[in-house]
C-alpha positions as CSV (number, residue, x, y, z in Angstrom):
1,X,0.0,0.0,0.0
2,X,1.4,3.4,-0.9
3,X,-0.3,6.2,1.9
4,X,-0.4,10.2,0.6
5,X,-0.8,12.5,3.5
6,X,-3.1,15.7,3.4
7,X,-1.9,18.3,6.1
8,X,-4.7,20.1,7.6
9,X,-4.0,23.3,8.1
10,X,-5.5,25.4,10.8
11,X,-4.6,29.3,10.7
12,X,-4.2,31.1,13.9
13,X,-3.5,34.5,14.2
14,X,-0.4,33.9,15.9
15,X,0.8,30.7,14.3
16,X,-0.4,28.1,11.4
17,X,-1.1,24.7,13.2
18,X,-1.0,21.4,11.0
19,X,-2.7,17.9,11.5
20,X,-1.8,14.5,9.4
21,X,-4.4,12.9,7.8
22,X,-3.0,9.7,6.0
23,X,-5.2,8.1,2.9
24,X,-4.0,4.5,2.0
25,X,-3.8,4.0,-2.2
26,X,-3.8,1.0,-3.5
27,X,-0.6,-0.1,-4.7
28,X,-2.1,-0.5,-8.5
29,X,-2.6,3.2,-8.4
30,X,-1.0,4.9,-11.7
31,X,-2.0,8.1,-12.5
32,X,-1.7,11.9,-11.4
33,X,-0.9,13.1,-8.0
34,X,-1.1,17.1,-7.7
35,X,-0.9,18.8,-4.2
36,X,-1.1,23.0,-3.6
37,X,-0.1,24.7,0.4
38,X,-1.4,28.3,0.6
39,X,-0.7,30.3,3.4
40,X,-1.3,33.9,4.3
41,X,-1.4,36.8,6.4
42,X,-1.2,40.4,7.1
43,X,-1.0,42.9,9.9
44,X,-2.3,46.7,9.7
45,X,-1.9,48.9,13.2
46,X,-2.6,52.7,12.9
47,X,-1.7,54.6,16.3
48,X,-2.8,58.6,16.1
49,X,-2.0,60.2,19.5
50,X,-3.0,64.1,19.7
51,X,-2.8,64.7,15.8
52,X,-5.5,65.2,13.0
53,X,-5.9,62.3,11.0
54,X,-4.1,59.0,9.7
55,X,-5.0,56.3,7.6
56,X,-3.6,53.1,6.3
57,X,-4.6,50.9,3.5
58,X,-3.5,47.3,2.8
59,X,-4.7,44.5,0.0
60,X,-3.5,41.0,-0.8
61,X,-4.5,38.4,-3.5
62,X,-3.0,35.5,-4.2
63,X,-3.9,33.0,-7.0
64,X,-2.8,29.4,-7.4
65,X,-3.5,26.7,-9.9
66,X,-2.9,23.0,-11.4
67,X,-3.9,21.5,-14.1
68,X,-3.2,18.0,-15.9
69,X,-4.6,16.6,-19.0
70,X,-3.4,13.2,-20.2
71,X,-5.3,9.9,-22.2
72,X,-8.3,8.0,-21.8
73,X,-10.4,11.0,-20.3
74,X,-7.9,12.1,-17.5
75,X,-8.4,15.4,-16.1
76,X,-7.1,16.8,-12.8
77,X,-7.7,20.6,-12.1
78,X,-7.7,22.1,-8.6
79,X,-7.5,25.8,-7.7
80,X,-6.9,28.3,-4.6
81,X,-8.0,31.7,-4.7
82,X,-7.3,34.0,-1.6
83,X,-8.7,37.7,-1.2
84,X,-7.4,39.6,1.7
85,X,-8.3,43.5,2.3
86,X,-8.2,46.0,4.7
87,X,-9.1,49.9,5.6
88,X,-8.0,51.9,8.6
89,X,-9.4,55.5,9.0
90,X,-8.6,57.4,12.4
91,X,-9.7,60.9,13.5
92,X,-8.5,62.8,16.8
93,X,-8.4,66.2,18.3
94,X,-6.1,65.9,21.1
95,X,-6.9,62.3,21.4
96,X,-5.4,58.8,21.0
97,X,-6.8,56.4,18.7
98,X,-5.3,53.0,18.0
99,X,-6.6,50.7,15.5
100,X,-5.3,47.0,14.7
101,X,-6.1,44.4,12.3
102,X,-4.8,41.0,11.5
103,X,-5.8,38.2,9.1
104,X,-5.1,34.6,8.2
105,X,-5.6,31.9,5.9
106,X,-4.2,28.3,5.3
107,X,-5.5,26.6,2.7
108,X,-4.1,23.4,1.4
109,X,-5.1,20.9,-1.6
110,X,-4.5,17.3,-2.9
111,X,-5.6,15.1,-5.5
112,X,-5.1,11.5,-7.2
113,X,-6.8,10.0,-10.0
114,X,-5.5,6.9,-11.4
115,X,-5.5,6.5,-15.5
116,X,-8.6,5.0,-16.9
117,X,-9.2,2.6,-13.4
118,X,-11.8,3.7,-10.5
119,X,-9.0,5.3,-8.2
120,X,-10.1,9.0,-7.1
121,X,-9.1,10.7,-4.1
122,X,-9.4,14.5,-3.3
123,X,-8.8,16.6,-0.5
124,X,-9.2,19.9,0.6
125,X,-9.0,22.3,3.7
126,X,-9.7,25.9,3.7
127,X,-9.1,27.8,7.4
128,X,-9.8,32.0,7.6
129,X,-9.3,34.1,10.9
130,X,-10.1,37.5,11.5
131,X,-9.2,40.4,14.2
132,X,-10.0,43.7,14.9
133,X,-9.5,46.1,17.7
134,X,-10.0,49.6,18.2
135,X,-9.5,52.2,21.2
136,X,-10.1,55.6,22.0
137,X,-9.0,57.6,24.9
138,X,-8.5,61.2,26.0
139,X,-9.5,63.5,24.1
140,X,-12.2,63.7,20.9
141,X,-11.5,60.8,18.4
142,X,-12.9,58.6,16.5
143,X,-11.6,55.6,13.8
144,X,-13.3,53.1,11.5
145,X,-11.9,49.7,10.7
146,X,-12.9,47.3,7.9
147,X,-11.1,44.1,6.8
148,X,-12.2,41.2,4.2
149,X,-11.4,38.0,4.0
150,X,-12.3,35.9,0.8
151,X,-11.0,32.5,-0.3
152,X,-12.4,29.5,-2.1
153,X,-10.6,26.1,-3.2
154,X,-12.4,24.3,-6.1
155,X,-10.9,20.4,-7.0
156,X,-12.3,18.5,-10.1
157,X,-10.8,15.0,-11.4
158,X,-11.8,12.9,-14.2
159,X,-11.0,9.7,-15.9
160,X,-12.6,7.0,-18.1
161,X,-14.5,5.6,-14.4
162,X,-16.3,9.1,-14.0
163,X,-15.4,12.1,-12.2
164,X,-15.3,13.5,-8.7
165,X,-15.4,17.4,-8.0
166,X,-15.5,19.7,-4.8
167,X,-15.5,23.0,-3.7
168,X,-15.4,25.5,-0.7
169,X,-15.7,29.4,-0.4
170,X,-15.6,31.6,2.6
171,X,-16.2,35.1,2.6
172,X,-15.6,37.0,6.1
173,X,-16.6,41.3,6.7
174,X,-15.8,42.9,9.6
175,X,-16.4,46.5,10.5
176,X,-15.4,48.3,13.5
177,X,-16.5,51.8,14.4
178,X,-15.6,54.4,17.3
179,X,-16.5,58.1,18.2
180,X,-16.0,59.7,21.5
181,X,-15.5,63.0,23.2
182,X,-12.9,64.5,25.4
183,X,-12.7,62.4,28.9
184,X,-14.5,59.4,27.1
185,X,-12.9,55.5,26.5
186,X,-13.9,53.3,24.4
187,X,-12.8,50.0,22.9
188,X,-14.1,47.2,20.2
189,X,-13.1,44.1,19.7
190,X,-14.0,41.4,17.0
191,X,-13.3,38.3,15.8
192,X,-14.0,35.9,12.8
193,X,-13.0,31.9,12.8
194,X,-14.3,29.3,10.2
195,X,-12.4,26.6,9.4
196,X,-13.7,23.5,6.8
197,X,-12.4,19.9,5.3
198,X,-13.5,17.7,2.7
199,X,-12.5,14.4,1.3
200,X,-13.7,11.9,-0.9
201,X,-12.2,9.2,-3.0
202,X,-13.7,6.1,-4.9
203,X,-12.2,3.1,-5.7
């Protein structure tokens, strides 16, 4: 028996965490074997303390794709798209405003098909976390916050047996807002966490 391992990737904010799942393939097996890994993540932190205004803008897309063709009807695509954006708008007079945002995702693919038998296996895992905070102290301030987090995996494999296809898509908005007047605190926090797996293989 020959065994292909799928790592399941979990994103945290503060590190990417990875479990083993093990498939067994027969040792007949003969075909196409494809596997994708997509990490990502960003940080935005805007401080204002007693000025006017301050902003800070970041975006991140990322794009990844495989594709095999060969005889008798094999077909192996998969593909990872990742979408990551974020806004940070601050306002003070005499105050301090702090804004902070961080976002992850892990995403990882795999994919066997076999030529012109029954063997199909496909994998995928798709993780997205989110994280906003935002504070205001002193004097008047206020500060808006938006990040978005999209990313979807898509498998599809085909031989002369049939075909097997999947798919997954997250999309995660968050939106922070504060306003306050001299002598006045205030302080939002959010947080987003979806994390999914799929697998499926016929013989």
């Amino acid at each position: 028996m020959k065994k292909f391992a799928t790592l399941m990737m979990i994103c945290a904010l503060s590190a990417v965490a990875m479990a083993d799942t093990t498939i067994s393939i027969p040792d007949s097996f003969a075909g196409v074997f494809q596997t994708q890994a997509n990490t990502n993540g960003i940080v935005n932190a805007v401080t204002l303390e007693h000025g006017t205004s301050a902003s800070n803008t970041v975006t991140l897309m990322v794009d990844d794709a495989q594709h095999v063709e060969d005889d008798c009807y094999v077909v192996a695509d998969q593909g990872i798209v990742t979408d990551l954006w974020q806004v940070s708008n601050t306002c003070a007079d005499c105050g301090i405003v702090a804004t902070s945002q961080e976002l992850g995702n892990a995403a990882t693919q795999w994919q066997l098909v076999g030529n012109s038998v029954g063997i199909k296996a496909q994998g995928q895992t798709l993780a997205l976390e989110g994280l906003q905070t935002v504070t205001k102290t002193e004097g008047t301030g206020s500060a808006s916050v938006l990040q978005t987090g999209i990313t979807s995996q898509d498998q599809y494999a085909a031989n002369a047996a049939g075909f097997a296809s999947e798919s997954a898509d997250v999309t995660a908005i968050q939106m922070s807002n504060v306003t306050g007047e001299p002598g006045t605190t205030a302080a939002v926090g959010s947080a987003v966490s979806t994390t999914t797996s799929q697998t499926q293989y016929v013989y």
